[in-house]
Residue, then its C-alpha position, 0 to 999 in steps of 0.5 A: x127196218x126189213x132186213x133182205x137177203x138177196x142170193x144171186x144179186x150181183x146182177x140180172x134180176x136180183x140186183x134189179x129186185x135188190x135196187x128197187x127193194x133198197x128204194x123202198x126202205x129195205x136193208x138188203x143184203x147181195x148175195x154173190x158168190x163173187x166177192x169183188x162182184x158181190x161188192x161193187x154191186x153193193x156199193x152202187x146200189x147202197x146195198x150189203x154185201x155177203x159171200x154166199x155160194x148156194x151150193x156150199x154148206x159152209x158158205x151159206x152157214x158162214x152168209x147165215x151167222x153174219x147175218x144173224x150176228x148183224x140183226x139180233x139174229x133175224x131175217x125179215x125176206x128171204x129172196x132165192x133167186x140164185x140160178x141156172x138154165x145150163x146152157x150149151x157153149x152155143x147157148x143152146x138148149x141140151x135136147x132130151x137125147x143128149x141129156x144125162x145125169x151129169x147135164x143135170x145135176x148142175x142145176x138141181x145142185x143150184x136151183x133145188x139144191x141151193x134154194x134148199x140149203x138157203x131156206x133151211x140155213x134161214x129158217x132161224x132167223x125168219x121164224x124170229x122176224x114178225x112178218x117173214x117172207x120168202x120168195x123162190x123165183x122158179x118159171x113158167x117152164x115149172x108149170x106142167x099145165x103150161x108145158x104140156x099145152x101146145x099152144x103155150x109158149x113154155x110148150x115150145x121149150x125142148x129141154x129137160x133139166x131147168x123145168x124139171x129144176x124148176x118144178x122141183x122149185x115149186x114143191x119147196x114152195x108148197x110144202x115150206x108154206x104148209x109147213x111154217x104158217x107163219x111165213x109167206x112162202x111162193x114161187x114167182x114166174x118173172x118172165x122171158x127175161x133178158x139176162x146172162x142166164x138165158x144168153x140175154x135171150x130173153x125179150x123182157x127187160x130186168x125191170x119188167x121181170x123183177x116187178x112180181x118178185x118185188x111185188x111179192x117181197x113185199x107182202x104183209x102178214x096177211x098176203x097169200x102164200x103157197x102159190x105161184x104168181x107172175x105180174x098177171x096174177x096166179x099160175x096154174x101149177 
């Protein structure tokens, strides 16, 4: 049996990614900072739940010994999907002027920081698993081809602190992949995803977005690793 840790899965993508992945034979545990929420989604979805805040050392060591505890101490797929965009109270986007350390930090504590302080909490327990796979879901917006092309969607895109997060990302990616051999390691661009992180701004459903996260959850040994996909295919760092 794959065992499957979802961060962020109470909803959005992760508990899409969390169902579809249940339904392909997966233990697959919920991650969620919200314990009622962790849980009911849980429930629902015939899932596990446990506690787990990305950006809290004891709570992530806490969510790594339950595991390990549970599954002789391995873990099969990592998912980091637990994430910000840092939106304005309007649900707009901070410009570059208005930009600060402070706007920043929150997102790199979450999305660099927090993805991060999970991989390294189970690197234990996927070194023990034959065929380890972590997912970093990052965006077209780490994409600095794709930002910097004016005729790219993501060149529309104003702000600063989510694609530098995101880029950020992307480097986990690459140097935990070169790193540990063993593991498939990529990030993935789910898309313009309709969901409470954009303000449901997104023009993707949940089960459109979450097709490359579960495409890539599920490699084998001999899948790729260290690369950047969407559904389409490899993007262009």
């Amino acid at each position: 049996m794959t065992t499957t840790l979802i961060t962020g899965a109470n909803k959005g993508l992760g508990r899409e990614t969390a169902r579809r992945l249940i339904a392909a034979g997966h233990t697959v545990y919920v991650g969620s900072r919200d314990p009622e929420k962790g849980r009911r989604t849980a429930e629902e979805l015939g899932a596990r739940h446990v506690l787990v805040d990305v950006t809290d050392e004891d709570s992530v060591a806490a969510a790594a010994a339950t595991i390990a505890a549970a599954h002789d101490g391995v873990l099969d797929v990592l998912v980091n999907n637990a994430g910000i965009e840092g939106r304005t109270a309007d649900n707009g986007i901070v410009a570059p002027a208005d930009e600060t350390v402070d706007t920043l930090r929150p997102l790199f504590e979450t999305n660099v920081f927090g993805t991060l302080r999970v991989t390294h909490a189970f690197l234990p327990l996927l070194n023990r698993s034959a065929a380890p796979v972590i997912v970093n879901v990052a965006s077209g917006l780490a994409s600095m081809a794709l930002i910097t092309d004016p005729e790219a969607p993501a060149g529309f895109y104003p702000g600063i602190a989510y694609p530098a997060s995101k880029t950020a990302v992307n480097m986990l990616t690459v140097q935990y992949a070169k790193a540990f051999p063993n593991i498939r390691v990529n990030s993935v661009e789910p898309g313009f995803t309709k969901t409470d992180l954009n303000g449901n701004s997104g023009v993707q459903t949940v089960e459109e977005g979450a097709e490359i996260i579960v495409r890539m959850a599920l490699l084998g040994p001999d899948g790729p690793t260290g690369g950047f996909f969407d559904a389409q295919g490899p993007v262009p760092w």
